[in-house]
N, CA and C of each residue as an Amber inpcrd file, in Angstrom:
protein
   603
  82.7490000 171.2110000 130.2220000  83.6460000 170.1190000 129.8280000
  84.0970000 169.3140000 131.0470000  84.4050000 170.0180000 132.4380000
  84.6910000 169.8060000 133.6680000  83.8920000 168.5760000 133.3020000
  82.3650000 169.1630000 134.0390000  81.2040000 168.7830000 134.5810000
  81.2740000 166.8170000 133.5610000  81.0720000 167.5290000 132.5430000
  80.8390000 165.9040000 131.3650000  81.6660000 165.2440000 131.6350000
  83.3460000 165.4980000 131.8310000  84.1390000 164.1120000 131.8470000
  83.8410000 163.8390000 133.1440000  83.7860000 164.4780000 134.4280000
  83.3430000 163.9140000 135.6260000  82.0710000 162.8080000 136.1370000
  81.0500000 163.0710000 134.8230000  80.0270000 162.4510000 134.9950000
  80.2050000 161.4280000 134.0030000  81.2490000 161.3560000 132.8850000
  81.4500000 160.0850000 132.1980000  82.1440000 159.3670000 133.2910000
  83.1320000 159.9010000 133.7080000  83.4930000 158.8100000 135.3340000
  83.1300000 158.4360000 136.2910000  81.8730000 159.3280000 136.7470000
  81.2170000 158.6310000 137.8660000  79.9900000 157.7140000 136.9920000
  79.3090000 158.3440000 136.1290000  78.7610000 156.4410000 134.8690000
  79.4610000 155.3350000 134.6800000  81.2700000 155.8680000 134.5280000
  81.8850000 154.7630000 134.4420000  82.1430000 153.3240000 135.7060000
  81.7610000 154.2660000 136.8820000  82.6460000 153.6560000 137.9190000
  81.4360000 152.8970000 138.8050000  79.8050000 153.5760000 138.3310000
  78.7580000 152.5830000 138.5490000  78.5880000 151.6520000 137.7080000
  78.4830000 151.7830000 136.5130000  78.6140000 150.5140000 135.6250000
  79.6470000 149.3020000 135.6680000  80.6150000 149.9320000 136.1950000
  81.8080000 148.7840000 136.7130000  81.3950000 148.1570000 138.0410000
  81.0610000 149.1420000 139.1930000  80.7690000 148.1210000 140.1900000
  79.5300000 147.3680000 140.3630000  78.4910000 147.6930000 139.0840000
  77.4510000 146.7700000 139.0030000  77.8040000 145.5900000 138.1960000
  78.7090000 145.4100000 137.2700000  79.2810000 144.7260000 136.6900000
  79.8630000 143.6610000 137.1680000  81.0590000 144.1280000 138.5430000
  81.3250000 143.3820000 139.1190000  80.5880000 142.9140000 140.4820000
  79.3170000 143.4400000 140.5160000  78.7050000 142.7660000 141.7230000
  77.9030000 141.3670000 140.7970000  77.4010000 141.6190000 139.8930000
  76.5050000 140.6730000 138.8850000  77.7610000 139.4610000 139.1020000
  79.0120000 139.9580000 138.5630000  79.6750000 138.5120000 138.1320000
  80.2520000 137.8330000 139.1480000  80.0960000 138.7610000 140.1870000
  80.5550000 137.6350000 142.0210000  79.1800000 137.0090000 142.0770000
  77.7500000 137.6010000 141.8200000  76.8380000 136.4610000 142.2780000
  76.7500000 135.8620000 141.4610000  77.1050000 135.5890000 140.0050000
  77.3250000 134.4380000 139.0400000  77.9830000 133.4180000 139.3400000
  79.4250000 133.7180000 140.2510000  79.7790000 132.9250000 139.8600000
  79.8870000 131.9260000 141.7120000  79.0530000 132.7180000 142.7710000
  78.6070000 132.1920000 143.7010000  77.3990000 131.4040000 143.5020000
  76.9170000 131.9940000 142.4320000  75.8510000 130.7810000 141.7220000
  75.6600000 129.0730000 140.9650000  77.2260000 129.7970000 140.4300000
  77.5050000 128.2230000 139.8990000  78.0030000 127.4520000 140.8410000
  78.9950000 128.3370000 141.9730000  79.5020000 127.5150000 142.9340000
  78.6880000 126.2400000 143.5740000  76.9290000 126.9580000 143.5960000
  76.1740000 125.9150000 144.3330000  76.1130000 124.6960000 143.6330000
  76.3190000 124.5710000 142.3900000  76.4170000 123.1100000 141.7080000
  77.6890000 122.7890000 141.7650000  78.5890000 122.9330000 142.2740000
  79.8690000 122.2640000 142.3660000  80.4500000 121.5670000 143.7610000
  80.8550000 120.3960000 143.5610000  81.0280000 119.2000000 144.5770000
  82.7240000 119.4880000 143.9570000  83.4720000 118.8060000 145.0490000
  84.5720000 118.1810000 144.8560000  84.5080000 116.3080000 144.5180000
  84.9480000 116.0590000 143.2890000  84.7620000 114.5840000 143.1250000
  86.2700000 113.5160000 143.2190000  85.9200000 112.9530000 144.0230000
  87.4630000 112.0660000 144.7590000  87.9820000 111.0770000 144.1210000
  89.5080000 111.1100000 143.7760000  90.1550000 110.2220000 142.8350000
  90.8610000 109.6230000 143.8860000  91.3900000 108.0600000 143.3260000
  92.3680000 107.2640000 144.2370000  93.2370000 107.4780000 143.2790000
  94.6630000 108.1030000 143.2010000  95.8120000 108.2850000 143.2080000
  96.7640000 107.2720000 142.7960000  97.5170000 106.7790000 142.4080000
  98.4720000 105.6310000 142.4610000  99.3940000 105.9560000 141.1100000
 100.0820000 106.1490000 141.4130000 101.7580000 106.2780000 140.5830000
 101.1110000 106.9510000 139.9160000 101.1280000 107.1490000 138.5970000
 100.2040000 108.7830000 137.8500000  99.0030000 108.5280000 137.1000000
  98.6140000 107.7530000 137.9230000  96.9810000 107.5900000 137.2840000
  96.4800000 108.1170000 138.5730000  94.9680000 108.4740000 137.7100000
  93.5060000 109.0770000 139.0070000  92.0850000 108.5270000 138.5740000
  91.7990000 107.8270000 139.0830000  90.4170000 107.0220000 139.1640000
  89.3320000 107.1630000 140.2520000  88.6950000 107.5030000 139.5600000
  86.9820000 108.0240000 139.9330000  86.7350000 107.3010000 140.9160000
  86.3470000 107.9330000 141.8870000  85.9080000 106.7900000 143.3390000
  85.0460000 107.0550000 143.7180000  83.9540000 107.8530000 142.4630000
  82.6280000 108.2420000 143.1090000  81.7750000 107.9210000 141.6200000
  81.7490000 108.0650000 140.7350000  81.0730000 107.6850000 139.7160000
  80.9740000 106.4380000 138.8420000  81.9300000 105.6700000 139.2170000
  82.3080000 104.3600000 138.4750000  81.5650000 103.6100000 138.5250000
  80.8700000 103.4110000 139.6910000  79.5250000 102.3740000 139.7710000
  77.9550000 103.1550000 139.1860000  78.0210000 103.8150000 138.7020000
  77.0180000 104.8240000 137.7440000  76.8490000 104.7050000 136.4050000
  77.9750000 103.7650000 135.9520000  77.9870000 103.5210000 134.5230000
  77.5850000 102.5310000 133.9790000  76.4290000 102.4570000 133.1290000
  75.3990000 101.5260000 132.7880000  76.0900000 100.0970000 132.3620000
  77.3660000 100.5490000 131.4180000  78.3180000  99.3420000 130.6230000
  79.3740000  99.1740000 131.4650000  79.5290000  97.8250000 132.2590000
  80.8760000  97.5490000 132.8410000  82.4040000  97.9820000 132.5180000
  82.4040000  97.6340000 131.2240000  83.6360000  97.3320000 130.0240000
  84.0790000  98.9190000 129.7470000  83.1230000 100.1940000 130.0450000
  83.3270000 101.2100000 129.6930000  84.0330000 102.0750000 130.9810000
  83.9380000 101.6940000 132.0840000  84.4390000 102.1370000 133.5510000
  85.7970000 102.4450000 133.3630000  86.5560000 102.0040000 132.7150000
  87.9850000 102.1740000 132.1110000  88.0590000 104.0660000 131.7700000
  87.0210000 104.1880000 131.1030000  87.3310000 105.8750000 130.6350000
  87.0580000 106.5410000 132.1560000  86.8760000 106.0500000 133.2160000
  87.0640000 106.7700000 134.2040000  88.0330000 107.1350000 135.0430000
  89.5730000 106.6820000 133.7570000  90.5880000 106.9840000 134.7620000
  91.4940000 107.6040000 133.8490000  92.4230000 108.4950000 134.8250000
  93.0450000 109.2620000 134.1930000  94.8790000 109.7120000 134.1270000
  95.2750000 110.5070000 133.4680000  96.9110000 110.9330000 133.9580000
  96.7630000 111.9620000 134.1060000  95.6330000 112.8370000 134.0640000
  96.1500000 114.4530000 133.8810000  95.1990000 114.4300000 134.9880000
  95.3430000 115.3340000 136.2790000  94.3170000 116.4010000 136.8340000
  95.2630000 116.8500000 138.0800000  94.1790000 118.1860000 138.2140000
  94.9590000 119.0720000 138.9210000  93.9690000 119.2090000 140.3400000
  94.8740000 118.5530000 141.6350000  94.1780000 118.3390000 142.6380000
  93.1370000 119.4140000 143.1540000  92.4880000 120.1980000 143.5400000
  91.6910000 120.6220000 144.4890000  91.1580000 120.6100000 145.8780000
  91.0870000 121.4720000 146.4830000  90.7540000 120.9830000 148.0820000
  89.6600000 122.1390000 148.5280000  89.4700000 122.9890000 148.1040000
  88.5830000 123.8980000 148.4210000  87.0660000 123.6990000 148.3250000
  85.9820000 122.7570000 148.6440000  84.6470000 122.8080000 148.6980000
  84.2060000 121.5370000 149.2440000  82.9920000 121.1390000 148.9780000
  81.8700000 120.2400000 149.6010000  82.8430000 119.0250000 148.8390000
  83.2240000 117.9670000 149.7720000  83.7310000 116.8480000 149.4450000
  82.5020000 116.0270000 149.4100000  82.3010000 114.7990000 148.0300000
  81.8610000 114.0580000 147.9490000  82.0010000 112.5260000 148.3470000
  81.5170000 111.7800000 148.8770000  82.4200000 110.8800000 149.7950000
  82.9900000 109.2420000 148.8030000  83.5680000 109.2590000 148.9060000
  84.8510000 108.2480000 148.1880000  84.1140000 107.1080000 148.4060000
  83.7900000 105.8820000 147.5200000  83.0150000 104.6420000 147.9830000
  85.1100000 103.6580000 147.8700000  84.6680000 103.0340000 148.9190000
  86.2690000 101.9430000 148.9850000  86.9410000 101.4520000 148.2180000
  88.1220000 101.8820000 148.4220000  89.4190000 101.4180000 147.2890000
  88.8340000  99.8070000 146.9300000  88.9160000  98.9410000 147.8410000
  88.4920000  97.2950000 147.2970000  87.1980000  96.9820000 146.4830000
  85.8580000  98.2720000 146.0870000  84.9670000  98.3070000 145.8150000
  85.9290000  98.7170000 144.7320000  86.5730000  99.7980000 144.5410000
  86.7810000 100.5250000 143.1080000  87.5340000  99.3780000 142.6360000
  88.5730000  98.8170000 143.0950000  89.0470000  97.5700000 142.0140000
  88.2080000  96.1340000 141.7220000  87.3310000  96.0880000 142.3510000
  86.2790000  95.3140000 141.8920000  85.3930000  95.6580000 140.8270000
  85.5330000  97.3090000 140.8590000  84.4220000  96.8010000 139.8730000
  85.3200000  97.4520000 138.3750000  86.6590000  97.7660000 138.3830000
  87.7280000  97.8800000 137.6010000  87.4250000  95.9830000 136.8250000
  87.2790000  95.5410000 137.9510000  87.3960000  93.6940000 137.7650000
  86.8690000  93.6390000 136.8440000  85.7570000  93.4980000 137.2870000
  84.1530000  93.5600000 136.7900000  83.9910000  93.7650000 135.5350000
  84.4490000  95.1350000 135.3580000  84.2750000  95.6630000 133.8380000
  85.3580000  95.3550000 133.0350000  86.7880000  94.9450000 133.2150000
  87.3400000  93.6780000 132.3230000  86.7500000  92.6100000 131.8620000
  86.3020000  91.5670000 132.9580000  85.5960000  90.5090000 132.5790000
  84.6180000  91.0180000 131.4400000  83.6420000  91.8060000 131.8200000
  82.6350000  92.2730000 130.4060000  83.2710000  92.5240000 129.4530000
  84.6760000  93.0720000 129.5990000  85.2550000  93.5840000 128.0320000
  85.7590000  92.1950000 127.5790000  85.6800000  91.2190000 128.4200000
  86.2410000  90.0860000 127.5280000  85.5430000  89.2230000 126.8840000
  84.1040000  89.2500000 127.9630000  82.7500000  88.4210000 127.3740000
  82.6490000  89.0290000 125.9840000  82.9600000  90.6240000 125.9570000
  82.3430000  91.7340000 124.7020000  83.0790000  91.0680000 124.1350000
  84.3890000  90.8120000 124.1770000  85.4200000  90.5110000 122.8050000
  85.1100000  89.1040000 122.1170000  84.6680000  88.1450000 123.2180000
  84.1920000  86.5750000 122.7810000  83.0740000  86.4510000 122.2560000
  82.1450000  87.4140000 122.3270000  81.1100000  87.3240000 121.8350000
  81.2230000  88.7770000 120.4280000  82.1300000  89.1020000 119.9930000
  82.2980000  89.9550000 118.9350000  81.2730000  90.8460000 118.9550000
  80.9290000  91.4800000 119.7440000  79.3260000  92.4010000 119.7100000
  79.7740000  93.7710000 119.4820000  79.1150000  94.3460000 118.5380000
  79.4820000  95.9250000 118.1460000  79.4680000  96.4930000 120.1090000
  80.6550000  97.8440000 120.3280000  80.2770000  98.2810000 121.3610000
  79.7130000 100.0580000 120.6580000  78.7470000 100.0330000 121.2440000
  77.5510000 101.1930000 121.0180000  77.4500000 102.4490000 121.7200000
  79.0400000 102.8220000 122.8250000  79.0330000 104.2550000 123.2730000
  78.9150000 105.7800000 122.2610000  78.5370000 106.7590000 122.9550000
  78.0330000 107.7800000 122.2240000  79.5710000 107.6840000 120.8330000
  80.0760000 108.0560000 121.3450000  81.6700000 107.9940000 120.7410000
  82.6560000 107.0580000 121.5190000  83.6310000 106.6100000 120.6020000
  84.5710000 105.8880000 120.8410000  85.5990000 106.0760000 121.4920000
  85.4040000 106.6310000 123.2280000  86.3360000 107.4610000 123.7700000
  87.5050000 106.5230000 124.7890000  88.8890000 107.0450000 124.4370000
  90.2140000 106.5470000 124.2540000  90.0770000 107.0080000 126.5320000
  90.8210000 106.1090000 126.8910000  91.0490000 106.0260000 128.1630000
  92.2340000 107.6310000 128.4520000  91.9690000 108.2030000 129.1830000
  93.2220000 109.4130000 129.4740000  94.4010000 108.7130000 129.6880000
  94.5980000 107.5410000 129.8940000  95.6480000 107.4560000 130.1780000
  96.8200000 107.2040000 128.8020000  95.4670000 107.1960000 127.5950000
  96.3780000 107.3460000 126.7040000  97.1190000 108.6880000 125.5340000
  95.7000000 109.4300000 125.9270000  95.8900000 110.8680000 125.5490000
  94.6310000 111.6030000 126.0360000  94.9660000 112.6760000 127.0930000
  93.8630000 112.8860000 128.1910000  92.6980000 113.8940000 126.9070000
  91.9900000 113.7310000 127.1980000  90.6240000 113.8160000 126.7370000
  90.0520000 114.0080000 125.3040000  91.0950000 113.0280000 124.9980000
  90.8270000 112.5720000 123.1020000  89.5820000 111.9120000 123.1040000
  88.7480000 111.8040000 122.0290000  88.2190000 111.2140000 122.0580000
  87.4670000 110.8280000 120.1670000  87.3260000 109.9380000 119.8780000
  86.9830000 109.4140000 118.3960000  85.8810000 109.3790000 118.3990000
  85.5220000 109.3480000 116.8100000  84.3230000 108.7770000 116.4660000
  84.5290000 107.9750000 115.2270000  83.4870000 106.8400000 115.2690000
  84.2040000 105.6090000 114.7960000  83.9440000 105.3980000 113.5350000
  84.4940000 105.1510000 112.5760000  84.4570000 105.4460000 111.4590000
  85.2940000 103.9860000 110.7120000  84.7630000 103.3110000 109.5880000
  85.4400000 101.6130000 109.3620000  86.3270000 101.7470000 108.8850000
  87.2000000 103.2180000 108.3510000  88.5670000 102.9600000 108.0640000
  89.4540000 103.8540000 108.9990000  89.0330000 103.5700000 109.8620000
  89.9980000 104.4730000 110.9740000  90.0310000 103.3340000 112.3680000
  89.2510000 103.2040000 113.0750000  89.0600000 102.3220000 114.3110000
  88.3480000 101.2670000 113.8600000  88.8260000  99.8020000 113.9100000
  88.1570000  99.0950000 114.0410000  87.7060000  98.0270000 115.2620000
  86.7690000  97.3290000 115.5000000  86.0820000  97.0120000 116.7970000
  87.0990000  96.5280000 117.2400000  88.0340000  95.1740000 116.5470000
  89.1840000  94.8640000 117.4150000  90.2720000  95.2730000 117.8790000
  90.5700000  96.7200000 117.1100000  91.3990000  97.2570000 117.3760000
  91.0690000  98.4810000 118.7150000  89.6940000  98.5840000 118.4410000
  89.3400000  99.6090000 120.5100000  89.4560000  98.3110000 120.9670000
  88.9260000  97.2200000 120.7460000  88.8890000  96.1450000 122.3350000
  90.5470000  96.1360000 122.7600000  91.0960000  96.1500000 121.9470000
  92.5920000  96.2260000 122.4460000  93.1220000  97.2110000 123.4500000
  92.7020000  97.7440000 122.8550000  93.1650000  99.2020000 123.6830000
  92.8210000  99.2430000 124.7980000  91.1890000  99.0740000 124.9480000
  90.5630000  98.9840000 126.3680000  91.2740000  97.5510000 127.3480000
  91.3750000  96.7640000 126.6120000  92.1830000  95.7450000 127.3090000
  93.3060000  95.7950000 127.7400000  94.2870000  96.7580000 126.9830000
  95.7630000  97.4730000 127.3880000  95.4910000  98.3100000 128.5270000
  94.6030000  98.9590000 128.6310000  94.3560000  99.8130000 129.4640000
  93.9160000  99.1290000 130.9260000  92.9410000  98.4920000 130.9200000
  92.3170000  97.6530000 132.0110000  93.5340000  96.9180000 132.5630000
  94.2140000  96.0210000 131.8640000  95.7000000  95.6840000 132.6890000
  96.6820000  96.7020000 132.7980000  96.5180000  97.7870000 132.0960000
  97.7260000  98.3880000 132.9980000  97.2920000  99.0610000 134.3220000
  96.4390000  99.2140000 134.6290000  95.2260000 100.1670000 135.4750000
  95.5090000  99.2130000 136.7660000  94.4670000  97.8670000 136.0630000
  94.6710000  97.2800000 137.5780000  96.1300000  96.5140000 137.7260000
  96.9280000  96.0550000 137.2190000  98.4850000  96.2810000 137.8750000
  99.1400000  96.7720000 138.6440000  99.0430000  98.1500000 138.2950000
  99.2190000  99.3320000 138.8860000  98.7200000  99.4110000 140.8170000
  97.6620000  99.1360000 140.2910000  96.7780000  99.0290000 141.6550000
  97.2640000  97.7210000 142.8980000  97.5890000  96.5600000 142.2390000
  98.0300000  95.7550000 142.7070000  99.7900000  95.7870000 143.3110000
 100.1740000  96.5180000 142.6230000 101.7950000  96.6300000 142.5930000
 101.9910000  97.6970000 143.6060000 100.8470000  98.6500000 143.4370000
 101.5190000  99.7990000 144.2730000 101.8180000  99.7620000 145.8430000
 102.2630000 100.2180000 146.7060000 102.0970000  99.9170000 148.0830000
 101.1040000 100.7670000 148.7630000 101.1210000 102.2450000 148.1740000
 100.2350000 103.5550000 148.5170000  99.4200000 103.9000000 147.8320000
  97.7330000 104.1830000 147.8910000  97.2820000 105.0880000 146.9050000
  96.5180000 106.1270000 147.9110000  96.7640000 107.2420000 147.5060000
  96.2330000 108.4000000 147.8020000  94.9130000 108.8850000 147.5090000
  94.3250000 109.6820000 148.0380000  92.8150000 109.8870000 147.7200000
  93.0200000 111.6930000 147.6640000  92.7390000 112.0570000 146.0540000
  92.9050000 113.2630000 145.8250000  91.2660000 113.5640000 145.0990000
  91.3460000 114.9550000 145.3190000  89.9950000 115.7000000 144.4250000
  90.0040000 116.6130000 143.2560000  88.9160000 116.8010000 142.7520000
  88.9480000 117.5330000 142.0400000  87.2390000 117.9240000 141.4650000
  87.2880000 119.4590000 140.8530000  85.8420000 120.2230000 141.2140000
  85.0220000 119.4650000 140.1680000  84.0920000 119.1510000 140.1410000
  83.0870000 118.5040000 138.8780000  81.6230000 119.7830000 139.2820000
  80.9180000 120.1080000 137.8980000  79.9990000 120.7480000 138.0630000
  79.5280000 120.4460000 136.6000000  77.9500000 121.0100000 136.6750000
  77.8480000 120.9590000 135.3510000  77.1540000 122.3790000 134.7030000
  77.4900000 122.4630000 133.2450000  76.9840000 124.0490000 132.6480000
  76.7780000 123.6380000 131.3090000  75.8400000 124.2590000 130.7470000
  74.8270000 123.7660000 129.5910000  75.0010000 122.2490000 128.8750000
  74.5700000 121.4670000 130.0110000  75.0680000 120.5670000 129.3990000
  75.9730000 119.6100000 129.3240000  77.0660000 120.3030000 130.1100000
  78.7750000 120.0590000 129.3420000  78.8230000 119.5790000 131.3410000
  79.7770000 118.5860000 131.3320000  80.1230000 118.2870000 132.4780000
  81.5580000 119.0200000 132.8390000  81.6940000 119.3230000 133.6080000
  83.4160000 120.8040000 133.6450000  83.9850000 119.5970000 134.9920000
  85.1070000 119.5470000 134.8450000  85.9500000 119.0430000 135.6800000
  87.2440000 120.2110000 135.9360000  87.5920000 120.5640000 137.0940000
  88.1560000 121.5390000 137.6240000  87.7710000 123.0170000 136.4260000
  86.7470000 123.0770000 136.0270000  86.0930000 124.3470000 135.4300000
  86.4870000 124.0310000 134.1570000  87.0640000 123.1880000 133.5920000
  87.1760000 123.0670000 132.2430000  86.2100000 122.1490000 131.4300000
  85.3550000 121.7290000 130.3970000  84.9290000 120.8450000 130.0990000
  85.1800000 119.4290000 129.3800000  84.9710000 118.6520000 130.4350000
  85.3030000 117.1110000 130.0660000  84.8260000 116.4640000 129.1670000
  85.2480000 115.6920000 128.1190000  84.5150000 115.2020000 127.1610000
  83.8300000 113.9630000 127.0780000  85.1240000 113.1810000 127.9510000
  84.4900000 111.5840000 128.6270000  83.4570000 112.2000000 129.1730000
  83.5520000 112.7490000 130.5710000  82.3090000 112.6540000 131.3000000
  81.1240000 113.5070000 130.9920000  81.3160000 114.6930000 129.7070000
  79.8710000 114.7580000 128.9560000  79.5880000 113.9730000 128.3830000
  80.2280000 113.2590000 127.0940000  79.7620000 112.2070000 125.9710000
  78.7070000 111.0710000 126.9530000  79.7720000 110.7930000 128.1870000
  78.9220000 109.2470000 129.2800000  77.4730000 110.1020000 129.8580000
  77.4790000 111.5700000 130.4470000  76.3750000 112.4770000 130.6870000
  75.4460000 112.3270000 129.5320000  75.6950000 112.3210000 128.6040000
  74.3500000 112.4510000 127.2850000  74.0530000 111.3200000 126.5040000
  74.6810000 110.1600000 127.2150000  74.5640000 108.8880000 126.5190000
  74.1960000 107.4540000 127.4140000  74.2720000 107.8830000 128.7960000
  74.2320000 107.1470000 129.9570000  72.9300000 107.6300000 130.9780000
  72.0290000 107.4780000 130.9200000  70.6840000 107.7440000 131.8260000
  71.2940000 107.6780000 133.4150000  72.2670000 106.4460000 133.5780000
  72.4680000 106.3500000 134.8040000  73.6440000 107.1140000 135.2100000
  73.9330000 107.6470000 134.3690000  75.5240000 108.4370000 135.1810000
  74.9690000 109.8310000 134.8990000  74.0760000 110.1310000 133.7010000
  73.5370000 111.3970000 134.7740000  72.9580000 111.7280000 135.3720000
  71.9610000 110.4160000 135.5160000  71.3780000 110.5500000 137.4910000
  71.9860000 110.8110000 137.7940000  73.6190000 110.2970000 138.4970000
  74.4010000 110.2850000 139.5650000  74.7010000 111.4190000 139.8170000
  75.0510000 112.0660000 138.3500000  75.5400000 113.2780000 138.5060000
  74.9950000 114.3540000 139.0970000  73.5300000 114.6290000 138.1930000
  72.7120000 116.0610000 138.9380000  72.3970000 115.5220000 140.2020000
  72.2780000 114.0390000 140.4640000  71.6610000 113.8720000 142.2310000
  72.8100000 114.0820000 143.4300000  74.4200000 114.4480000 142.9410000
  75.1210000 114.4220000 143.6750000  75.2120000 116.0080000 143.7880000
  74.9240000 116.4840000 142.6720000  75.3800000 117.8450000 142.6020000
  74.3710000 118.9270000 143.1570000  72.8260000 118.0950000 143.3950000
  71.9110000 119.1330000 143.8030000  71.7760000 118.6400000 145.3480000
  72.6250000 118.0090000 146.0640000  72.2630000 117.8600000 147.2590000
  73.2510000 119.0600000 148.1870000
């Protein structure tokens, strides 16, 4: 009886430390796909300063900004393209949302996803008695002026990070999965170039 429970504990105590050797190189494994991706900061918004110019639709660059995230500093920093580049092309993709609105043209993203800054990572699908086209152009237009305002008004913006990687699929922002930046991953050819080419270097 000795002998058996001694050898159910020493089975037990190899199966545990093989257990936990497997899930340290798992998760030193995923580590290798994970970059830190750099936000510019300003009063409580955080905007993408590395993917924004990756996005095929001007007018849609808006879902790249946010109220919620939780900074990071621990890994491979990805390098920040210039605050005067990021509000240009903030510009940029207003003007398109306004051409979109004058020219009444259905907008055709995977889903109809709501800016974080209005409820962080909601996101719709569009349906004719629930959202209608003029009623997202609004929104995106509420959003785009309050965004760049903000930017203009502020005196400071800060340049903060946070972890982006990707796992089946699913784009994870500080290890959780993002829905903007999967839905734009599986619906955008060019933003997930950006993505796996930033993440496998």
């Amino acid at each position: 009886m000795v002998l058996r429970n001694w050898l159910f504990i020493f089975w037990s105590h190899i199966i545990y430390r093989s257990y936990t050797s497997w899930l340290r190189c798992s998760i030193k494994g995923e580590a290798k796909g994970m970059k830190l991706l750099p936000f510019y900061m300003t009063d409580n918004i955080f905007i993408d300063a590395y993917f924004l110019e990756n996005i095929s639709k001007p007018h849609t660059r808006i879902l790249l900004v946010r109220t919620n995230l939780k900074p990071e500093e621990n890994g491979e920093k990805l390098e920040p393209i210039p605050l005067n580049q990021v509000v240009k092309l903030l510009e940029d993709g207003y003007v398109d949302l306004k051409s979109l609105n004058e020219k009444k043209e259905r907008l055709d993203t995977l889903d109809y996803l709501l800016s974080g800054l209005y409820n962080p990572g909601l996101y719709f699908r569009k349906r004719e008695a629930e959202i209608t086209l003029s009623s997202l152009l609004r929104i995106y237009d509420l959003a785009y002026k309050q965004v760049l305002k903000k930017l203009r008004d502020s005196g400071h913006v800060n340049l903060k990070f946070a972890s982006v990687s990707v796992s089946n699929n699913s784009i994870l922002i500080n290890g959780k999965e993002d829905k903007i930046y999967t839905a734009l991953f599986k619906s955008d050819s060019n933003f997930k170039e950006a993505i796996l080419s930033s993440l496998s270097g």
